[in-house]
C-alpha positions in Angstrom: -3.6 -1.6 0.7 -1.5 -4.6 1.3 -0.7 -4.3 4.5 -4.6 -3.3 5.3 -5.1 -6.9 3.9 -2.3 -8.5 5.7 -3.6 -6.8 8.9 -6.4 -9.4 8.7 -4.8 -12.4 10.0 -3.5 -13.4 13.7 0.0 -14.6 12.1 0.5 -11.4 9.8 -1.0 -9.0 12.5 2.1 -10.7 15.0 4.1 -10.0 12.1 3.5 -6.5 11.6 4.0 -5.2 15.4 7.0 -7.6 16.1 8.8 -6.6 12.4 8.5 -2.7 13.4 5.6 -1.9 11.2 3.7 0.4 13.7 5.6 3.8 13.5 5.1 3.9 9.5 1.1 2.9 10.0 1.5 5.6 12.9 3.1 7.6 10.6 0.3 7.5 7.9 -2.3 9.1 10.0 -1.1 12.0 10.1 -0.5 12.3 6.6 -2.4 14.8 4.3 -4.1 12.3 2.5 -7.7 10.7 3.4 -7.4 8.1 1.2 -4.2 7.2 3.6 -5.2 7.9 6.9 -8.6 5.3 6.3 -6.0 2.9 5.1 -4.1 3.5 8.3 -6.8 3.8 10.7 -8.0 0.3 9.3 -5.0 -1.7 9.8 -4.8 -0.5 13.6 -8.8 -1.7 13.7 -7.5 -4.6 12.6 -4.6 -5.2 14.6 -6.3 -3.9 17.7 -8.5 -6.7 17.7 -5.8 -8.9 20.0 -5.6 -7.7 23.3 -1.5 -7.6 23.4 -1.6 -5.4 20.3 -3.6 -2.5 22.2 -1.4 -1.9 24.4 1.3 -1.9 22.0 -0.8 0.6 19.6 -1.3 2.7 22.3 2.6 2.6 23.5 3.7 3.5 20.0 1.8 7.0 19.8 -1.3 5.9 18.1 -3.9 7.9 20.1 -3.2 11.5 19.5 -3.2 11.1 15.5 -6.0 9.1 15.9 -7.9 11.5 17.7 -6.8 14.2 15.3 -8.1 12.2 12.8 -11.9 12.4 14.6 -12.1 16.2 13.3 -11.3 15.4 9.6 -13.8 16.5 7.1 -14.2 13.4 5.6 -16.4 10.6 6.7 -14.6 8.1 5.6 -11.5 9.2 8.0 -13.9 10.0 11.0 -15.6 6.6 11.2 -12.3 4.6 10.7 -10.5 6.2 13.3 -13.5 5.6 15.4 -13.0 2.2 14.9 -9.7 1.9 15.9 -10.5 3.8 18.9 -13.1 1.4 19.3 -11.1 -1.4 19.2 -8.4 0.1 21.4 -11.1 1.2 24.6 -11.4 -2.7 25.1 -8.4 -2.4 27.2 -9.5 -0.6 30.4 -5.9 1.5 30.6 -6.3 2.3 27.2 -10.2 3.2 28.3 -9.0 5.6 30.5 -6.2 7.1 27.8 -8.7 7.8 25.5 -10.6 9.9 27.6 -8.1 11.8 29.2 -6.7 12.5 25.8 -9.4 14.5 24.5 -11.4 11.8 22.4 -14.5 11.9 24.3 -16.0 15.1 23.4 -15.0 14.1 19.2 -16.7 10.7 19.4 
């Protein structure tokens, strides 16, 4: 939960992605717990919100647990990761990832 609140700002969001934090939020997704996974999906919403981070979301392996996380049974989970994915299609490469990877037919 405190790095979902971190994720809010430009400095700490810089912070996160140049300290190494995207592998572990990467990591969360595909995690067994819902309560998890939202608080992952929601700090790559957040993040994703600077163009430079996309591309680095997208570089560290975010989209296939992400688009895992589109089938989940809870709500919660599918409308978070949505988000993110939201966020990430503002990037036209990242656009075309999505797709390709499967998302299309989830969202």
């Amino acid at each position: 939960v405190i790095l979902r609140n971190l994720s809010l700002t430009a400095e700490n969001e810089r912070n996160i992605i140049q300290e190494g934090g995207l592998p572990a939020v990467i990591a969360l997704l595909r995690t067994n717990e819902p309560r998890l996974q939202v608080h992952a999906a929601v700090i790559l919403r957040n993040l994703s919100v600077n163009s430079e981070s996309e591309v680095k979301i997208v570089q560290e392996g975010s989209l296939p647990p992400l688009i895992n996380l589109l089938r989940s049974n809870d709500v919660d989970v599918q409308e978070n990761a949505a988000g993110a994915l939201r966020n990430l299609s503002e990037n036209d490469q990242n656009k075309v990832r999505i797709v390709q990877e499967g998302a299309l037919a989830w969202l």
